[in-house]
N, C-alpha and C positions, 0 to 999 in steps of 0.2 A: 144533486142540488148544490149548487156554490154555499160558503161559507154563512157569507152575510146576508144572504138569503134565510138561511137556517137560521140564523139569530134573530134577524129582523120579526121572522114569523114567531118566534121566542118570546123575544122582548117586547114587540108591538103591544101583545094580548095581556100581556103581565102588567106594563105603566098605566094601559087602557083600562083596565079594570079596577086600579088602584084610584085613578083621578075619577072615578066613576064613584069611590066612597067604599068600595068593597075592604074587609079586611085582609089585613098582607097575610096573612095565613091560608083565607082562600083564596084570596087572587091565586095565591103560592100552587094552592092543590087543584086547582080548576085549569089553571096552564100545563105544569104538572102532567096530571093525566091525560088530559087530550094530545099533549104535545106526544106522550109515552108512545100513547095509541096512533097516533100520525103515523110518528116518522122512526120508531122502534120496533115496528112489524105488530100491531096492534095488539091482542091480550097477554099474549108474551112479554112483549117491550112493559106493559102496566104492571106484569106481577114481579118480573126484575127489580122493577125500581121501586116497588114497594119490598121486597129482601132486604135488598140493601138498606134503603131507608131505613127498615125494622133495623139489622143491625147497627149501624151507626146512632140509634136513638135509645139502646140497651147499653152504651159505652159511660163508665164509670166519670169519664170528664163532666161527661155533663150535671151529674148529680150537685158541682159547688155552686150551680145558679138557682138551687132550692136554698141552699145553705145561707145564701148570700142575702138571700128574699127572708128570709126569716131572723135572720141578724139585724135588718134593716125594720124591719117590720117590730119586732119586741124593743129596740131601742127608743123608737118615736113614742108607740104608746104607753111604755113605760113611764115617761118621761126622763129617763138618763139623758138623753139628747138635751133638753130644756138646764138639766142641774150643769152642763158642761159648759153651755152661755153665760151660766149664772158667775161659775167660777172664773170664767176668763174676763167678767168685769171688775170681777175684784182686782185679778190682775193688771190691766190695762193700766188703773188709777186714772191720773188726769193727762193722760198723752194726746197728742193733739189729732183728731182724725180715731179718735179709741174704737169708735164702735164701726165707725172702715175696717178699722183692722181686726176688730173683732168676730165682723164678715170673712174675713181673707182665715184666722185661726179656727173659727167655728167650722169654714169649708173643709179643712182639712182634717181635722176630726173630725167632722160623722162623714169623711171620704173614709176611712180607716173604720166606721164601723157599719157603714151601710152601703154604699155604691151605685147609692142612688141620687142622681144626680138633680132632678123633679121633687123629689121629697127635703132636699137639702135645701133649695130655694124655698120651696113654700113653708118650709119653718124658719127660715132667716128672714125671711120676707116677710111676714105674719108680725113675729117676734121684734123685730127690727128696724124696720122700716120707718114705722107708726114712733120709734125712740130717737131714730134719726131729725125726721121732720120737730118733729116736739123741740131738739136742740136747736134746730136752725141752719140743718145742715141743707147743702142745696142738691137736686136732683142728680148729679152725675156723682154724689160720695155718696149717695143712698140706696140706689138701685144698682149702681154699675158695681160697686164691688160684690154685693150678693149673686150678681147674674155672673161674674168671672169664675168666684172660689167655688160656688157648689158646682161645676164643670171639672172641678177637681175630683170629684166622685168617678168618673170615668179612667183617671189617670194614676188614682193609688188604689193600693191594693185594700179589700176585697173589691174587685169589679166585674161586678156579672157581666156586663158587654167586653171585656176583655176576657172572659173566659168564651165568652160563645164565637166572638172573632175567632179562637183558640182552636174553638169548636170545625168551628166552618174551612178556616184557612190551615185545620191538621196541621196546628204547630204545637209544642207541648205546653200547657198551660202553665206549670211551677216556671217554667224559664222565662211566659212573657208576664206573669204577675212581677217579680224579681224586676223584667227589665222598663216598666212601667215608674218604678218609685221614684231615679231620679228627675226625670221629665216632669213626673207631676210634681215635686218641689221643687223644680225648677219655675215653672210656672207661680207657682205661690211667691216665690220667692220675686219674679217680675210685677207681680200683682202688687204685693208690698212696698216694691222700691218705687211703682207707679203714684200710690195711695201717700206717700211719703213725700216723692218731692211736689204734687198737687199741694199738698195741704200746707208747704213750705213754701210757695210760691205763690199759691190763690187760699190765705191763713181762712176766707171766707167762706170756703165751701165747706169748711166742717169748723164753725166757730167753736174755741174752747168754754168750757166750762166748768162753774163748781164740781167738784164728787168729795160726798164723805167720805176722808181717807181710812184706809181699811186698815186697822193692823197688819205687821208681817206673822203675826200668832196665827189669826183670821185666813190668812192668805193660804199659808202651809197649810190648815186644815182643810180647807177646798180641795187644795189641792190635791191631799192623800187620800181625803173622801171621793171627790169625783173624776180626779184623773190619774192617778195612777191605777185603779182598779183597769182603764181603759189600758191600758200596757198591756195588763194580762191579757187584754183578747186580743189585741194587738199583734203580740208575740203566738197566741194560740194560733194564727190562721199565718204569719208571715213567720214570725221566728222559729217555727218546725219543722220548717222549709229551709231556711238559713241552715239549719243545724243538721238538716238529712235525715230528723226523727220523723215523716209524715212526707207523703205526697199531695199536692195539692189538694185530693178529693178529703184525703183523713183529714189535712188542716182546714179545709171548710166546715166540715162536720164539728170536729174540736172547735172552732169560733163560734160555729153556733148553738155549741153546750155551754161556753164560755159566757156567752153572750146574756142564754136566759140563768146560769147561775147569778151573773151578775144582779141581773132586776129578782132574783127571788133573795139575794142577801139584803138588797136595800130594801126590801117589803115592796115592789112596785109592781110584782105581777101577780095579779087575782087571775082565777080561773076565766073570767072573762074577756081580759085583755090575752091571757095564753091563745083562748079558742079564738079568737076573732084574728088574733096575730098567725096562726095557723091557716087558715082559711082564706086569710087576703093572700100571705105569699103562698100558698096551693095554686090560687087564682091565677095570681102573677107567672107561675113558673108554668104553669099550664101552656098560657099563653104565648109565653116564651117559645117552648118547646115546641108548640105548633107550627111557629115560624120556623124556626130551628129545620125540623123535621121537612120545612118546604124550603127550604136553601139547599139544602143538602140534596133532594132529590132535584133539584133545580139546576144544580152544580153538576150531579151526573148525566142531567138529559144535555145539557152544552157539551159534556164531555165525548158522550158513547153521541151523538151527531154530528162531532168533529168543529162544532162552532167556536171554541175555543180555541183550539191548534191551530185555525184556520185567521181568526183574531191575531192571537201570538205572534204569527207569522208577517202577518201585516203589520203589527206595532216593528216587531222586533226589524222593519224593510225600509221603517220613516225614516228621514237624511235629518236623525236627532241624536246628538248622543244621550247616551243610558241615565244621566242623572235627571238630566230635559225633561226624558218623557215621564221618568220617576215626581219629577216636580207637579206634571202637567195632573198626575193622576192625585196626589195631593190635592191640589187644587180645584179638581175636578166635585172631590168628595167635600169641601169647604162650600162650593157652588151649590153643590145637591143638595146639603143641612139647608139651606136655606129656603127649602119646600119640602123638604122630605123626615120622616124622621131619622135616627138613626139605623133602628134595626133594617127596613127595608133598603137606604144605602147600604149598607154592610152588604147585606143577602142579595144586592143584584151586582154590584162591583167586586166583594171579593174573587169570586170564583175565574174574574176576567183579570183581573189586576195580580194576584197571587203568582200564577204560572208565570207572567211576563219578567216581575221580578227577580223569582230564581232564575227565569232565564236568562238576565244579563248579570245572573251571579254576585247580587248582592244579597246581605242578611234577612231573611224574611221576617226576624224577630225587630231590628231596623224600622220597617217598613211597615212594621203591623206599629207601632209607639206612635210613628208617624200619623199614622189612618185614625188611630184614637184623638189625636191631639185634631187633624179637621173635623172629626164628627164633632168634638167638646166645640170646639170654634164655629162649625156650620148649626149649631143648637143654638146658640145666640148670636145667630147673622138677620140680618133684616133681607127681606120684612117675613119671612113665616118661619124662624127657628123657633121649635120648641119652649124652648126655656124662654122665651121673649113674653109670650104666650100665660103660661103658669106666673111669671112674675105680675102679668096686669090682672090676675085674678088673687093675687094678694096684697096687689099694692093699696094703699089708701085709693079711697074712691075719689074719682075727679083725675087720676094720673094718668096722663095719655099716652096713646102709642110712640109720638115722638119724643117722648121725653126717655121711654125707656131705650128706644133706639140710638139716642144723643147717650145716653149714658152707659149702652154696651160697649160703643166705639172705641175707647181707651183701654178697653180689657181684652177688645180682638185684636187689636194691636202689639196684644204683651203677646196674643196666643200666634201670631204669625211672627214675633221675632222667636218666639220657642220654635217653634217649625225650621224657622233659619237656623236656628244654634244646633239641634237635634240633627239637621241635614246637612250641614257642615261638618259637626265636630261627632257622629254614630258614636263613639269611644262613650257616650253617654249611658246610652243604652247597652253596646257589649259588654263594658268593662264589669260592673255589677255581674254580668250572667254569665262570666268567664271567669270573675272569683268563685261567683259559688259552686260553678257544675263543670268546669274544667279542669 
């Protein structure tokens, strides 16, 4: 049977089942198996792929997407997450556009302590929002900056979908956590200078206002109370790694001891927020892992059927050179966010786009930064990215679809000149993973 044949009979059953409403997990195991038994010589080709499967889903990588679920999970219900908003207004004082940018710094801390990128909207959003409107701010400094920064979740480290990309695309997880950080402050850093010269050019979208000024006494106390404890976990899941004390998995573990010491020093964890914090990321990581477990065996049935090589060949045959089609496949994954969520992009592109890479012999760690940075951009593309989605179910009532759509627009524009800068200048992302591991 020819290549794209074999794919086509693949891929058909898999999208079809998915736009059908089925879950990507069984979409995953229902193609999966019948495909095993098709065209793998029938209960042999099934029990194969389930070995393998079993071992690649006993492998120690994957345990930091527990770690990561429960770091994120004791943080929110804590309420640590809430006292870090708190602090950073103190800080802000009367800057013009404060609580923009208080979006843009609040994203990038609970990116650093949770990696969830849904959970960082709907508490900015919630939080925020409702403080924005109250001043007078107008719809694209009020929604647009919360839909940008909490996409920063994907792009610093801890990030469960960058561990599981990790996963999928068997690259080493310590190297692409490491080569994630400056991209995603790089990003922050566009977000800012966006939020900056708006509010200097149109002073209206975020008119100034009184604030009671805060002592610098006041200030520093915030500060040592609510953010520098956040260093320490910080440093527990990234700085152990820096230093060669911990491999990725130990330093997930350590962030998420880290984590619940934290809320049992500040009195915020009762035995009922522990169990319920438990049990939601149980939930979560389950679910994970069940896609997980269906890419994986999804990646070897393209494999042992030759539909990949067979692909490969054909990519690697267009009259494109190498960076073209590297762009196209970018862009490809920016297209797809904007119906798809992430995980199931991830799990039906990586296993096709991976090989093509190494084999025009660029960085795979490169190209995985890259891939994150169009997932975070295709989650707030119109009209059905994710995060578009979770933003109108915390916005003030009466906010409509177009207004949040007009207001992601300036933030997908920082995320596609990162994509340029990132594709342009890789030294971003190597430099960082060739100080620390070469």
């Amino acid at each position: 049977m020819d290549w794209w044949l074999t794919l086509l009979l693949i891929m058909g059953p898999l999208l079809l089942l998915m736009m059908l409403g089925m879950p990507v997990a069984f979409a995953f195991l229902v193609v999966n198996l019948v495909g095993a038994y098709l065209l793998l010589g029938g209960m042999s080709g099934v029990e194969q792929l389930v070995i393998n499967t079993t071992g690649a889903l006993t492998s120690f990588t994957l345990v930091p997407i527990a770690m990561f679920m429960i770091m994120g999970e004791v943080m929110f219900r804590s309420g640590i997450a809430n006292d870090l908003l708190d602090t950073l207004d103190k800080w802000f004082g009367k800057l013009r556009g404060r609580l923009a940018f208080m979006a843009v710094g609040g994203g990038v801390l609970f990116s650093t302590l949770t990696g969830n990128s849904m959970g960082s909207i709907a508490l900015l959003g919630s939080s925020l929002v409702p403080e924005m409107e109250k001043r007078g701010y107008q719809k694209p400094m009020t929604l647009g900056p919360i839909l940008g920064s909490a996409g920063l979740a994907i792009m610093i480290p801890p990030s469960s979908l960058a561990v599981v990309l990790g996963v999928v695309a068997e690259l080493p997880i310590g190297r692409l956590l490491i080569a994630i950080i400056l991209p995603g402050l790089l990003m922050a850093v566009l977000y800012t200078a966006y939020i900056l010269g708006r509010c200097t050019l149109q002073p209206d979208v975020a008119p100034s206002f009184d604030v009671a000024p805060t002592p610098m006494r006041v200030k520093l106390e915030a500060g040592a109370r609510n953010i520098l404890p956040i260093g320490i976990i910080v440093f527990a899941v990234v700085g152990v790694i820096f230093l060669g004390l911990a491999t990725p998995t130990e330093a997930a573990a350590s962030g998420a001891v880290a984590t619940v010491a934290l809320a049992l020093v500040k009195r915020r964890l009762s035995l009922d927020i522990f169990k319920s914090s438990m049990f939601e990321s149980a939930g979560i990581s389950v679910m994970v892992l069940l896609i997980v477990a269906g890419a994986i065996a999804f990646t070897q049935l393209l494999s042992f059927t030759g539909a990949t090589f067979g692909l490969m060949d054909a990519v690697l045959g267009l009259p494109f050179d190498d960076k073209t089609i590297v762009l196209a496949m970018v862009l490809t994954v920016v297209l797809l966010g904007m119906f798809m969520g992430p995980l199931p992009i991830m799990m039906i592109t990586l296993p096709i786009f991976v090989p093509v890479v190494e084999q025009f012999g660029f960085d795979p760690l490169w190209f995985a930064v890259l891939f994150l940075i169009a997932i975070e951009t295709g989650s707030t593309s119109p009209p059905l990215g994710a995060a578009l989605f979770v933003m109108k179910a915390v916005a003030p009532q009466g906010t409509r679809m177009g207004s949040i759509y007009k207001a992601a627009v300036p933030f997908l524009i920082c995320d596609f000149l990162a994509i340029a800068i990132v594709f342009i200048f890789p030294e971003i992302v190597t430099w960082p993973v060739g100080l620390m591991f070469d």
